[in-house]
Predicted model as a PDB file, atoms N, CA, C, CB and O in Angstrom, pLDDT in the B-factor column:
MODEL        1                                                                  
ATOM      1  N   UNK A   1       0.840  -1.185   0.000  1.00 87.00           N  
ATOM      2  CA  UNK A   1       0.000   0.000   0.000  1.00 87.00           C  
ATOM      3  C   UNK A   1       0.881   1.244   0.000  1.00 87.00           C  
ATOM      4  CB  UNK A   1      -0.954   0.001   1.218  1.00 87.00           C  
ATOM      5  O   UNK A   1       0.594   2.051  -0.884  1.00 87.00           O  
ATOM      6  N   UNK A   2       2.035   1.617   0.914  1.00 88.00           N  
ATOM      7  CA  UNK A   2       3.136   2.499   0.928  1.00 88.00           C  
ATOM      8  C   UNK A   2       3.589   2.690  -0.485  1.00 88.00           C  
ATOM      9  CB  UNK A   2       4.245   1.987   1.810  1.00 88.00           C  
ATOM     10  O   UNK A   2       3.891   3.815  -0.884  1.00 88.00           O  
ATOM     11  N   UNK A   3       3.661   1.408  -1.423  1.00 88.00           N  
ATOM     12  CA  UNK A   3       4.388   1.861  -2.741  1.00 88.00           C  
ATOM     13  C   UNK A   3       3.711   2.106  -3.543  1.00 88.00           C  
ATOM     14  CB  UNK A   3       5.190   1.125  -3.339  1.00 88.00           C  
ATOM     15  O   UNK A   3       4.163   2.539  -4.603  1.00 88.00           O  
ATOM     16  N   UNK A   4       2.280   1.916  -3.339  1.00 89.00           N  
ATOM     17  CA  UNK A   4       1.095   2.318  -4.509  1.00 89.00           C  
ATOM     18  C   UNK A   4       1.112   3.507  -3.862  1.00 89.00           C  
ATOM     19  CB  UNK A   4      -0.550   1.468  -4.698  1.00 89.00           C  
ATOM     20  O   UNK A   4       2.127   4.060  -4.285  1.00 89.00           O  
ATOM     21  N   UNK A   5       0.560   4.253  -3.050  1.00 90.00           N  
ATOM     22  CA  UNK A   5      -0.011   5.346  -2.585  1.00 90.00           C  
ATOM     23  C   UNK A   5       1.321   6.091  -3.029  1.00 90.00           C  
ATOM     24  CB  UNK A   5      -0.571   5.350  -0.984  1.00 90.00           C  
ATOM     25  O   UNK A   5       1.080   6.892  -3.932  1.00 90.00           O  
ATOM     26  N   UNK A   6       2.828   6.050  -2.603  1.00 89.00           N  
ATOM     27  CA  UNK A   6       3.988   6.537  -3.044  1.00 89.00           C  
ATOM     28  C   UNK A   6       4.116   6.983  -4.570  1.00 89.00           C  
ATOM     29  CB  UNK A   6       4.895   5.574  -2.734  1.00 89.00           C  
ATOM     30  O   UNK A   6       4.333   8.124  -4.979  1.00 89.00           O  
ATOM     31  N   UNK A   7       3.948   5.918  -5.256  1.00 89.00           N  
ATOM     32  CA  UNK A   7       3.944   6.470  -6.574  1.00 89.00           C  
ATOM     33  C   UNK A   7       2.915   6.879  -7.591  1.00 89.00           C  
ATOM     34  CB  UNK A   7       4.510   5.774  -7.102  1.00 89.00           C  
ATOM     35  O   UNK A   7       3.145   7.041  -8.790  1.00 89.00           O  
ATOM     36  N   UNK A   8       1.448   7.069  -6.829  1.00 87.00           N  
ATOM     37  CA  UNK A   8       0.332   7.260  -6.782  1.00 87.00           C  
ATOM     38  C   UNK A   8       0.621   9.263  -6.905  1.00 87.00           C  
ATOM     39  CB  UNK A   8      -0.389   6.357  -5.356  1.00 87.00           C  
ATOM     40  O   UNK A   8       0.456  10.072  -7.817  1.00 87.00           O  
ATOM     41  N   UNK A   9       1.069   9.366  -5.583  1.00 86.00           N  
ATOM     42  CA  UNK A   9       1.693  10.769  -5.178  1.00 86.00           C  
ATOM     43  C   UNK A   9       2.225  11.066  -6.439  1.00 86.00           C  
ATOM     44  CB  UNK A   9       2.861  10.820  -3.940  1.00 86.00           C  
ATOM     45  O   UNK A   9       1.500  11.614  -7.270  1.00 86.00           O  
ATOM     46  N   UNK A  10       3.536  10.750  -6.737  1.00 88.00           N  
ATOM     47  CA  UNK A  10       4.580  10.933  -7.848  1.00 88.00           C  
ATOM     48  C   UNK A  10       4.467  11.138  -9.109  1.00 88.00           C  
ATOM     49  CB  UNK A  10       5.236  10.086  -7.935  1.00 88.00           C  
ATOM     50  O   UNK A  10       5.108  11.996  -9.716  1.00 88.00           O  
ATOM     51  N   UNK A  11       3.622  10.349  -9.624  1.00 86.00           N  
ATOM     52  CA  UNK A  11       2.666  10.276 -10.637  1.00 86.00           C  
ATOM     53  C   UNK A  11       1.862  11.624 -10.631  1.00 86.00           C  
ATOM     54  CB  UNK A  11       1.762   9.027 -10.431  1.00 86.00           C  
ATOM     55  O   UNK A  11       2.294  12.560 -11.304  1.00 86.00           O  
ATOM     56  N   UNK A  12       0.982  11.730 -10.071  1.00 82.00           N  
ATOM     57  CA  UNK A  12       0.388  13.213  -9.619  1.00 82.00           C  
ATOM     58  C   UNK A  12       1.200  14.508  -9.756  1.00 82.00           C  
ATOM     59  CB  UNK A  12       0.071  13.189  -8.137  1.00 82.00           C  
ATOM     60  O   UNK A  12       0.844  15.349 -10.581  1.00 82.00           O  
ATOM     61  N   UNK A  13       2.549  14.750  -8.787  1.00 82.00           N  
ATOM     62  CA  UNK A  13       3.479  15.773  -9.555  1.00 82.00           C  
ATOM     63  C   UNK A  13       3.931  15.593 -10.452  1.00 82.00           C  
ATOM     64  CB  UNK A  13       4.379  16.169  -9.140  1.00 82.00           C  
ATOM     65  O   UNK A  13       4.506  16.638 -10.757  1.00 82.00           O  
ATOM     66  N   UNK A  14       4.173  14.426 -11.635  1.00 82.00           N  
ATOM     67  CA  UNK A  14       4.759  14.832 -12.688  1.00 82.00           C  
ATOM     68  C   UNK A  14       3.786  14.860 -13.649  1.00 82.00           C  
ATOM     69  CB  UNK A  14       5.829  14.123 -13.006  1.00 82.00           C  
ATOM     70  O   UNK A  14       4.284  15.188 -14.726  1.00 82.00           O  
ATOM     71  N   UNK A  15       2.829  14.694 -13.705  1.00 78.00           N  
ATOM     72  CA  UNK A  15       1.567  15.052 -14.868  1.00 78.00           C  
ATOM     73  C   UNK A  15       1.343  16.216 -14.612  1.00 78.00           C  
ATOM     74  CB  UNK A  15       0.129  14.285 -14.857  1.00 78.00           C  
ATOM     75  O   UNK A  15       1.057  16.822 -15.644  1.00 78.00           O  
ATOM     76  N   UNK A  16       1.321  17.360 -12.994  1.00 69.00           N  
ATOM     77  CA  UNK A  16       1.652  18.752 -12.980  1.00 69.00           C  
ATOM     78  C   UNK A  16      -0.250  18.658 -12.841  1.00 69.00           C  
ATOM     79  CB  UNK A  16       2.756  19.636 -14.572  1.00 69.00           C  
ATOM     80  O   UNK A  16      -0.407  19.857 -12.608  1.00 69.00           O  
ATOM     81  N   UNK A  17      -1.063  18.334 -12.834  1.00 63.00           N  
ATOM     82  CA  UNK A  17      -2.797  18.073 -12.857  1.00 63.00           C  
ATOM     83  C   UNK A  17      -3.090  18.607 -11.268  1.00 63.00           C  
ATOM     84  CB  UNK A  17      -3.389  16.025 -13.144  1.00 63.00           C  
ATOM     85  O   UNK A  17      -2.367  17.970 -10.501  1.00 63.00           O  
ATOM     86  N   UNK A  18      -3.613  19.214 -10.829  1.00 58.00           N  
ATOM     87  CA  UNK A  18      -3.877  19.332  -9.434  1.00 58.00           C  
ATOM     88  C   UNK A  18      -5.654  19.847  -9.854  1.00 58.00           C  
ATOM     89  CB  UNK A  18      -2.620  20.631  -8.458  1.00 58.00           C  
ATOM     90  O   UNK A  18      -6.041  21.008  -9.982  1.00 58.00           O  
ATOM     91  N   UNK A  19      -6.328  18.827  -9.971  1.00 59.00           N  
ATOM     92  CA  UNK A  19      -8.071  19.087  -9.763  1.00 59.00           C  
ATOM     93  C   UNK A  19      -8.193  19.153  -8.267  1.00 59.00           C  
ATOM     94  CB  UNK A  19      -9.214  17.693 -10.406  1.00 59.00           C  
ATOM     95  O   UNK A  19      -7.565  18.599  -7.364  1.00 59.00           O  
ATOM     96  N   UNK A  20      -9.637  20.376  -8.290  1.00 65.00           N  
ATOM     97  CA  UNK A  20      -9.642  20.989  -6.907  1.00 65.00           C  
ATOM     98  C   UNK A  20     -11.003  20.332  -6.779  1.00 65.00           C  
ATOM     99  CB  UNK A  20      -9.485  22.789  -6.677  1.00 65.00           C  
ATOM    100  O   UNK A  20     -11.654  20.518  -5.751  1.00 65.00           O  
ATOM    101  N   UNK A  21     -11.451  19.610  -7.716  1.00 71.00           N  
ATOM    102  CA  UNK A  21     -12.597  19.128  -7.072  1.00 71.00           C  
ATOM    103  C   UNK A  21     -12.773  18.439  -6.131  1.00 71.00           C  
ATOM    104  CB  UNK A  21     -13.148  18.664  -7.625  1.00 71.00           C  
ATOM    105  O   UNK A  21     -11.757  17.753  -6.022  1.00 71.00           O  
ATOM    106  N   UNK A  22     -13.815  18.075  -4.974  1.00 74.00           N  
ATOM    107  CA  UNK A  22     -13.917  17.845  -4.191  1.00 74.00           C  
ATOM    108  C   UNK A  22     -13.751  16.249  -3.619  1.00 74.00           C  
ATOM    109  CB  UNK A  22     -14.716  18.469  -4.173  1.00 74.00           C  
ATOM    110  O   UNK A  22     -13.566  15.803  -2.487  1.00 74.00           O  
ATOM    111  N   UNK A  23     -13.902  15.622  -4.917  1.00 75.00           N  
ATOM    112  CA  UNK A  23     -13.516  14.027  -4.985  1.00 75.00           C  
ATOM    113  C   UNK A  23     -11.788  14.361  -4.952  1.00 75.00           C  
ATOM    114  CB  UNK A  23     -14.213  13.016  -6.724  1.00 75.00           C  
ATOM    115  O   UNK A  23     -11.034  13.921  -4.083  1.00 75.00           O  
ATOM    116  N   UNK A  24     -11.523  14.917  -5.682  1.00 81.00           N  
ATOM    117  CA  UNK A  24      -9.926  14.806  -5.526  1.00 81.00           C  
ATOM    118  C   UNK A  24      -9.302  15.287  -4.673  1.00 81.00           C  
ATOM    119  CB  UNK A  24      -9.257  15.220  -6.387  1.00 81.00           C  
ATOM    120  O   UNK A  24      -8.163  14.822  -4.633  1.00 81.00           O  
ATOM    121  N   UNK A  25      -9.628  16.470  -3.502  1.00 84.00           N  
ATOM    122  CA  UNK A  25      -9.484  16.737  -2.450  1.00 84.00           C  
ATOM    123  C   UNK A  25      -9.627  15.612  -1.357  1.00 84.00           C  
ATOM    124  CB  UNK A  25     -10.185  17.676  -2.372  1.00 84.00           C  
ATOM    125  O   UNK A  25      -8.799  15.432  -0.464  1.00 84.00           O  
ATOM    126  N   UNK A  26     -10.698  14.928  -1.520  1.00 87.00           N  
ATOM    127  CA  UNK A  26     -10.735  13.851  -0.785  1.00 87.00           C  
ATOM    128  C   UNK A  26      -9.941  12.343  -0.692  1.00 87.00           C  
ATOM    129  CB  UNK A  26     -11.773  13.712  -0.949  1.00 87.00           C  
ATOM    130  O   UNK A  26      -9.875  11.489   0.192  1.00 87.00           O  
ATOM    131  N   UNK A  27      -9.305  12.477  -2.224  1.00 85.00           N  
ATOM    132  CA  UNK A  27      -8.583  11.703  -2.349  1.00 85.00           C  
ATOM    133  C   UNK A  27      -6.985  12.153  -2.018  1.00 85.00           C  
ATOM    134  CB  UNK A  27      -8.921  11.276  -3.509  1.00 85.00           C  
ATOM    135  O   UNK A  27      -5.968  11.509  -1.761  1.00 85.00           O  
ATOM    136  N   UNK A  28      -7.228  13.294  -2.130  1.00 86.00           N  
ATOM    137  CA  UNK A  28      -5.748  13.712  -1.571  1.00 86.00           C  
ATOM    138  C   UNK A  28      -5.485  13.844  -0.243  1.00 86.00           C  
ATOM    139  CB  UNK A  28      -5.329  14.938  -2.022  1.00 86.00           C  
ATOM    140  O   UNK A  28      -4.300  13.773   0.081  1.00 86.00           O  
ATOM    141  N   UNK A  29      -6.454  14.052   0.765  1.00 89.00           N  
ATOM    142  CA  UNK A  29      -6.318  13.695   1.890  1.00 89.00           C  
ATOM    143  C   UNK A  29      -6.420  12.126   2.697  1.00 89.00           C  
ATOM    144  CB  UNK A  29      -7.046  14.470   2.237  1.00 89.00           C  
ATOM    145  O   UNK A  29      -6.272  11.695   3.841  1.00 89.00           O  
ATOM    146  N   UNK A  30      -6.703  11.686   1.584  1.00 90.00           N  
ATOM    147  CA  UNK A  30      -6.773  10.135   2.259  1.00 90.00           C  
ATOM    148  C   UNK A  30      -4.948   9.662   2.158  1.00 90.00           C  
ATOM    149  CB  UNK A  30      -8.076   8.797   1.029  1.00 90.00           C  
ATOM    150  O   UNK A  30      -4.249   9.035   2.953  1.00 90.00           O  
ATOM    151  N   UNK A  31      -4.612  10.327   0.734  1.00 90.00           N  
ATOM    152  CA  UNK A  31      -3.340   9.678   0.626  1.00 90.00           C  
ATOM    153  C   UNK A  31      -2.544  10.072   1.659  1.00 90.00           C  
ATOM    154  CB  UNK A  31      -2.683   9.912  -0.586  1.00 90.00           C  
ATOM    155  O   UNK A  31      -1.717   9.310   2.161  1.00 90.00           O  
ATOM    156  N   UNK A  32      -2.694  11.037   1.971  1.00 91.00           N  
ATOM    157  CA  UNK A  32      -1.529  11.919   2.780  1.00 91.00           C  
ATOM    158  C   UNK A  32      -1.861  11.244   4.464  1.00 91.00           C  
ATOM    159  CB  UNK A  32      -1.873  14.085   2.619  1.00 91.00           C  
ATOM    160  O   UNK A  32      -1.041  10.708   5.209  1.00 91.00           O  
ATOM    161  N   UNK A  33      -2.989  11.433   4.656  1.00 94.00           N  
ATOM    162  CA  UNK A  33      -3.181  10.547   6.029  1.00 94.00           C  
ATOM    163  C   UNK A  33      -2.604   9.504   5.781  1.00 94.00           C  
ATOM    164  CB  UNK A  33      -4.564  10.175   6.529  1.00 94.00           C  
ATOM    165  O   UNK A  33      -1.701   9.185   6.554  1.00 94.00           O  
ATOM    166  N   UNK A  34      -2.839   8.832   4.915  1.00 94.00           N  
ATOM    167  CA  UNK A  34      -2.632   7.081   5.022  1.00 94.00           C  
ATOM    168  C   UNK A  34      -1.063   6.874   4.937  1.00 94.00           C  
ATOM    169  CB  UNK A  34      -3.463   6.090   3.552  1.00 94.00           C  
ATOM    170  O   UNK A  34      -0.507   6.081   5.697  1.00 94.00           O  
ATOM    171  N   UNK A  35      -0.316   7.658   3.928  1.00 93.00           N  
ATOM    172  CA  UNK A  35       1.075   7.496   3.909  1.00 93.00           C  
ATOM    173  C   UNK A  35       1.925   8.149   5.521  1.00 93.00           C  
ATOM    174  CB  UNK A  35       1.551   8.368   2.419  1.00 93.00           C  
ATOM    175  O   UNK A  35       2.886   7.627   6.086  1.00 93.00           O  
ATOM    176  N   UNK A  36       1.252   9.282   5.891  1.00 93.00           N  
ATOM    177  CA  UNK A  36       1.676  10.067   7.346  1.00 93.00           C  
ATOM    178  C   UNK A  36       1.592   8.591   7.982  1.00 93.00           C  
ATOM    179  CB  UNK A  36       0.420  11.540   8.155  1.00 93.00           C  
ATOM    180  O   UNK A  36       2.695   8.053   7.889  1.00 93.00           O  
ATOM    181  N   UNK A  37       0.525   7.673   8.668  1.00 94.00           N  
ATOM    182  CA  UNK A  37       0.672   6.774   9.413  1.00 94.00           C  
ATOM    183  C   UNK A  37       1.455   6.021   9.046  1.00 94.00           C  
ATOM    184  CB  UNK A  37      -0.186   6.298   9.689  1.00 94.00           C  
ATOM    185  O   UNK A  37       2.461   5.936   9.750  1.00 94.00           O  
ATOM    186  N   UNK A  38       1.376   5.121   7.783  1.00 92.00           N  
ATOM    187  CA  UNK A  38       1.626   3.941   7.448  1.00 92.00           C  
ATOM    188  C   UNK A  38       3.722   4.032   7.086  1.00 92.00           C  
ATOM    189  CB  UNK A  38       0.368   3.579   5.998  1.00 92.00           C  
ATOM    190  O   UNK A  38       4.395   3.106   6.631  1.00 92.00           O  
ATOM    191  N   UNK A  39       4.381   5.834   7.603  1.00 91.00           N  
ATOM    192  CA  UNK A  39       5.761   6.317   7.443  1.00 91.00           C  
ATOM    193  C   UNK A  39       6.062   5.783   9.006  1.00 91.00           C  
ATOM    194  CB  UNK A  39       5.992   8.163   7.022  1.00 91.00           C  
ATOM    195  O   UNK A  39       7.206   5.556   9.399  1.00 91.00           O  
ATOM    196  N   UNK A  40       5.228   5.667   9.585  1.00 93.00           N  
ATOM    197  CA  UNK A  40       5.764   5.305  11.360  1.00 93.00           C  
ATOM    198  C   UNK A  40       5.523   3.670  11.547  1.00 93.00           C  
ATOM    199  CB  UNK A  40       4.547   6.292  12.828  1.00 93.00           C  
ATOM    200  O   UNK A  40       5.162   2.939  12.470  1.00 93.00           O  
ATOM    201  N   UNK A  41       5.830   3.541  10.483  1.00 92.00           N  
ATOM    202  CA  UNK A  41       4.819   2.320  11.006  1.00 92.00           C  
ATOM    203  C   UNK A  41       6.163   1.245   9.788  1.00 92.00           C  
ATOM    204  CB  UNK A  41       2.325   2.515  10.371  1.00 92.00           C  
ATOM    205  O   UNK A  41       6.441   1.665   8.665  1.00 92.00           O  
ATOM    206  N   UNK A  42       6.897  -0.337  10.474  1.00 89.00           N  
ATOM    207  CA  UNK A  42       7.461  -0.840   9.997  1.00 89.00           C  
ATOM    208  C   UNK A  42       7.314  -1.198   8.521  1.00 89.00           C  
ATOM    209  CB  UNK A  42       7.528  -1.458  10.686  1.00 89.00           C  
ATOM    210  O   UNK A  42       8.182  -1.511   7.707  1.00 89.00           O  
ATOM    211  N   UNK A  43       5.825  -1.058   8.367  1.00 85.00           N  
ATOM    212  CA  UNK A  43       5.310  -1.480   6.837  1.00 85.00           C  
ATOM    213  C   UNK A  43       6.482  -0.191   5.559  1.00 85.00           C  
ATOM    214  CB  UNK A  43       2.921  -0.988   6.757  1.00 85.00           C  
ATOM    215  O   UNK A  43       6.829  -0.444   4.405  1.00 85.00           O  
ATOM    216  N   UNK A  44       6.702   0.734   6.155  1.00 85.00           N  
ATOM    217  CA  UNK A  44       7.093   1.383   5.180  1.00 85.00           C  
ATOM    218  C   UNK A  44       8.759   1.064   4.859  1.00 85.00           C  
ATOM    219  CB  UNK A  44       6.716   2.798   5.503  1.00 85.00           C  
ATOM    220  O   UNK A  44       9.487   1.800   4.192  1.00 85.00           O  
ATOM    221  N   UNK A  45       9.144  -0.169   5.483  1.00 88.00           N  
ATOM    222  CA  UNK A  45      10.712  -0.821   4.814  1.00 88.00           C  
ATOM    223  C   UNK A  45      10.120  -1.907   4.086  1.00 88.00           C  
ATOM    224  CB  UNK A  45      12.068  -1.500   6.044  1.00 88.00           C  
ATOM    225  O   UNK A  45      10.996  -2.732   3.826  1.00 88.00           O  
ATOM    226  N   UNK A  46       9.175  -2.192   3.720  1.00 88.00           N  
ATOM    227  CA  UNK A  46       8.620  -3.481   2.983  1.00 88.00           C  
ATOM    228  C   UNK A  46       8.647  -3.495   1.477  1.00 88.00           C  
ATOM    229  CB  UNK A  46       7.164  -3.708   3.353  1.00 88.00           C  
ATOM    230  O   UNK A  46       7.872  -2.768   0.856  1.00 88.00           O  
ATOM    231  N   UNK A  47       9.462  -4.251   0.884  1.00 87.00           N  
ATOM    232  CA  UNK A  47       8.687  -4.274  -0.663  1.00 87.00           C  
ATOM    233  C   UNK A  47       8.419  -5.316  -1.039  1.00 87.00           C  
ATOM    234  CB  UNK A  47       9.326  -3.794  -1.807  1.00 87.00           C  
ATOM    235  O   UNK A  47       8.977  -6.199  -0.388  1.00 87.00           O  
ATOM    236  N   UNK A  48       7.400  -5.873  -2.321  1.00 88.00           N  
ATOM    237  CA  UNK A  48       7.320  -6.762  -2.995  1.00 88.00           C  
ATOM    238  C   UNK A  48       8.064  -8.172  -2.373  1.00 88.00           C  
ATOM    239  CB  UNK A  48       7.749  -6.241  -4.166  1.00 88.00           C  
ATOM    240  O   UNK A  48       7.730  -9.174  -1.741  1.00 88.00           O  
ATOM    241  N   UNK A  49       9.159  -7.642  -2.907  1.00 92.00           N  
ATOM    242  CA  UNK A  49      10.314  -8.943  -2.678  1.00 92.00           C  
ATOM    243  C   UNK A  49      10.374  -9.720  -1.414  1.00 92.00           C  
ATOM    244  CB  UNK A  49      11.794  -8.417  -2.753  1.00 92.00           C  
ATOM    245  O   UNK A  49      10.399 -10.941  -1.259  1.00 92.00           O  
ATOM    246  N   UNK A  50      10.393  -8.631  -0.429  1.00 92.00           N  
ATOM    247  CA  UNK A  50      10.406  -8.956   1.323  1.00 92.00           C  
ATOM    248  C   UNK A  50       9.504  -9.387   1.265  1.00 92.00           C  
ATOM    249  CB  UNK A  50      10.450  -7.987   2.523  1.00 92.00           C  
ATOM    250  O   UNK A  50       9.778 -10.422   0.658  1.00 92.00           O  
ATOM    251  N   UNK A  51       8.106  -9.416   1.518  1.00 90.00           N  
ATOM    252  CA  UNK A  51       6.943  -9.970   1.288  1.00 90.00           C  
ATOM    253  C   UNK A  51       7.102 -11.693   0.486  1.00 90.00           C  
ATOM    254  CB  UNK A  51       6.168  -8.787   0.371  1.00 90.00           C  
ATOM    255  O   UNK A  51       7.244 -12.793   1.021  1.00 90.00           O  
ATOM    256  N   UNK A  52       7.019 -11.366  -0.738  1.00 93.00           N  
ATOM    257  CA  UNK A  52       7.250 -12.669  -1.381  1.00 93.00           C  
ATOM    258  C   UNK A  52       7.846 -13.802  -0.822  1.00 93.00           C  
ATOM    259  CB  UNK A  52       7.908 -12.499  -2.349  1.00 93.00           C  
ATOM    260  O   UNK A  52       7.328 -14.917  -0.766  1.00 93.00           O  
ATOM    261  N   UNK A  53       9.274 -13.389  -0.288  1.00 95.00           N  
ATOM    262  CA  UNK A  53       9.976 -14.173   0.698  1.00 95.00           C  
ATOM    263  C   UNK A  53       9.300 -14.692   1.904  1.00 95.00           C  
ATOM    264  CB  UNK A  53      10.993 -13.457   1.127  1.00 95.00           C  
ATOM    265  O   UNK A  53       9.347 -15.877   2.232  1.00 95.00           O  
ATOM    266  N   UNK A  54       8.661 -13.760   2.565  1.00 92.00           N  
ATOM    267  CA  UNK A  54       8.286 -14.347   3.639  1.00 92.00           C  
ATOM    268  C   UNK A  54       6.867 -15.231   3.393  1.00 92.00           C  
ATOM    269  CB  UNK A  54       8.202 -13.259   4.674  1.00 92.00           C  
ATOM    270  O   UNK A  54       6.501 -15.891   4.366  1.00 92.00           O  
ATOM    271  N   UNK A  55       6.287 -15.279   2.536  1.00 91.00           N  
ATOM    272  CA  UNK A  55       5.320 -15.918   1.977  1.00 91.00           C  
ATOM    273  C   UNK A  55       5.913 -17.508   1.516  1.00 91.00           C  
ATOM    274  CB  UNK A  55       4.797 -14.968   0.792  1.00 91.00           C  
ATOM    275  O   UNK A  55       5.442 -18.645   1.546  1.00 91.00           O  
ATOM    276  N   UNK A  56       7.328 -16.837   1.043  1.00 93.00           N  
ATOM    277  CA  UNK A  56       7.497 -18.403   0.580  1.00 93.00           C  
ATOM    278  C   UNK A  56       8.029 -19.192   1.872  1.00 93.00           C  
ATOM    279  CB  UNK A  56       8.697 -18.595  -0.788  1.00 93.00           C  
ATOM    280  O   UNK A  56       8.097 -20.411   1.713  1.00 93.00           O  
ATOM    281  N   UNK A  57       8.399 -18.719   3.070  1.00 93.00           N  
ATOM    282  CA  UNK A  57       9.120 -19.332   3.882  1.00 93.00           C  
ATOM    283  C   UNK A  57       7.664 -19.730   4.504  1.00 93.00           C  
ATOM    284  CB  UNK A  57      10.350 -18.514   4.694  1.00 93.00           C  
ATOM    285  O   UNK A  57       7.931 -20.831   4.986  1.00 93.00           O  
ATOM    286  N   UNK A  58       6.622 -19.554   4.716  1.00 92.00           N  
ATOM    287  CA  UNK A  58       5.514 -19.426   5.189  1.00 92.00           C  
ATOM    288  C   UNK A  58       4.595 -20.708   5.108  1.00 92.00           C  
ATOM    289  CB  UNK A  58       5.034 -18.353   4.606  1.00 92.00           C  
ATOM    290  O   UNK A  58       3.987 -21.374   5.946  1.00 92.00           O  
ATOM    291  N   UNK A  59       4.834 -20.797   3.077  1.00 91.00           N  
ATOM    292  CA  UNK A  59       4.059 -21.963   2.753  1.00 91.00           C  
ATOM    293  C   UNK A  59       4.263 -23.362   3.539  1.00 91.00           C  
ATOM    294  CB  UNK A  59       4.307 -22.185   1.372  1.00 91.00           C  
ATOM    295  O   UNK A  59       3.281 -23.941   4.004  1.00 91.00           O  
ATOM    296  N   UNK A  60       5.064 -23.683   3.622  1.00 91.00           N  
ATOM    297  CA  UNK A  60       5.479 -24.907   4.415  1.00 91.00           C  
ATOM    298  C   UNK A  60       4.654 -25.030   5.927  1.00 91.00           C  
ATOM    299  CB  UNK A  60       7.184 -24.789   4.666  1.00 91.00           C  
ATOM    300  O   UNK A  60       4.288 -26.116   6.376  1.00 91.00           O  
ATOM    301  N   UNK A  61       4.483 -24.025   6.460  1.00 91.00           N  
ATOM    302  CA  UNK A  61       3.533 -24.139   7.813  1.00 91.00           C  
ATOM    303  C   UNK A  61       2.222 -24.426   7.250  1.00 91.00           C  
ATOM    304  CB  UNK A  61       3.439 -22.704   8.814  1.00 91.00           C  
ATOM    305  O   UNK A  61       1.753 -25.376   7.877  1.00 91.00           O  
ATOM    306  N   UNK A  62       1.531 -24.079   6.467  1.00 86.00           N  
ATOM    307  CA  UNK A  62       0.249 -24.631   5.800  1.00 86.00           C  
ATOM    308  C   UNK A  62      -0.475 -23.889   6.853  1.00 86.00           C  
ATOM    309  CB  UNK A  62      -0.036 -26.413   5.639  1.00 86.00           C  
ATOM    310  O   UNK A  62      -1.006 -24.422   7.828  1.00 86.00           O  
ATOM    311  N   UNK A  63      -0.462 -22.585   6.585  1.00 85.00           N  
ATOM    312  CA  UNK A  63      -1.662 -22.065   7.695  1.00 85.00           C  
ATOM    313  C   UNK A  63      -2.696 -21.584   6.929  1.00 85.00           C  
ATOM    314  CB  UNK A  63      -1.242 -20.824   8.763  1.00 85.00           C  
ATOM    315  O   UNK A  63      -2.634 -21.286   5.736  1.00 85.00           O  
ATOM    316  N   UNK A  64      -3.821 -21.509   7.790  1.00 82.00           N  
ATOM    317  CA  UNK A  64      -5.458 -21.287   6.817  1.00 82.00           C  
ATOM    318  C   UNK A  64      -5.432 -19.995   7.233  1.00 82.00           C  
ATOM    319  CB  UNK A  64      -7.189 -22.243   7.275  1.00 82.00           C  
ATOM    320  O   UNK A  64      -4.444 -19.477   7.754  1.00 82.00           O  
ATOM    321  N   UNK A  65      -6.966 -19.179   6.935  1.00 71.00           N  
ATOM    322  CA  UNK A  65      -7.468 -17.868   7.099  1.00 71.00           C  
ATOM    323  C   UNK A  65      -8.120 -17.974   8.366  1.00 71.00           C  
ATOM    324  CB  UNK A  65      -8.379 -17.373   5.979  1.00 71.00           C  
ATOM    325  O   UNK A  65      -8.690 -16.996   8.851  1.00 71.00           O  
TER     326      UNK A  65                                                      
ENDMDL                                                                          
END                                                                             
């Protein structure tokens, strides 16, 4: 979620687009909350790869939902 919302952001300054409508206001405050927490928070050293890994070390326990 950190690297979507991240380059979600990024994407946004380089198209240079800033709509003031009120959906996009709202969406711009969700991002900014959500990235503000989710920067304190261990999730934001995570990528893809780390993940994957620990998924694969994982399978072998055979755990359910």
């Amino acid at each position: 979620v950190f690297q979507l919302l991240t380059d979600l952001k990024e994407q946004r300054k380089e198209s240079g687009k800033n709509k003031h409508s009120s959906g996009q206001q709202n969406l711009n405050t969700i991002t900014y909350e959500t990235l503000k927490y989710i920067s304190k928070t261990p999730c934001k050293h995570q990528s893809p790869e780390i993940v994957r890994e620990f998924l694969t070390a994982m399978k072998s326990h055979k755990l359910t939902k």
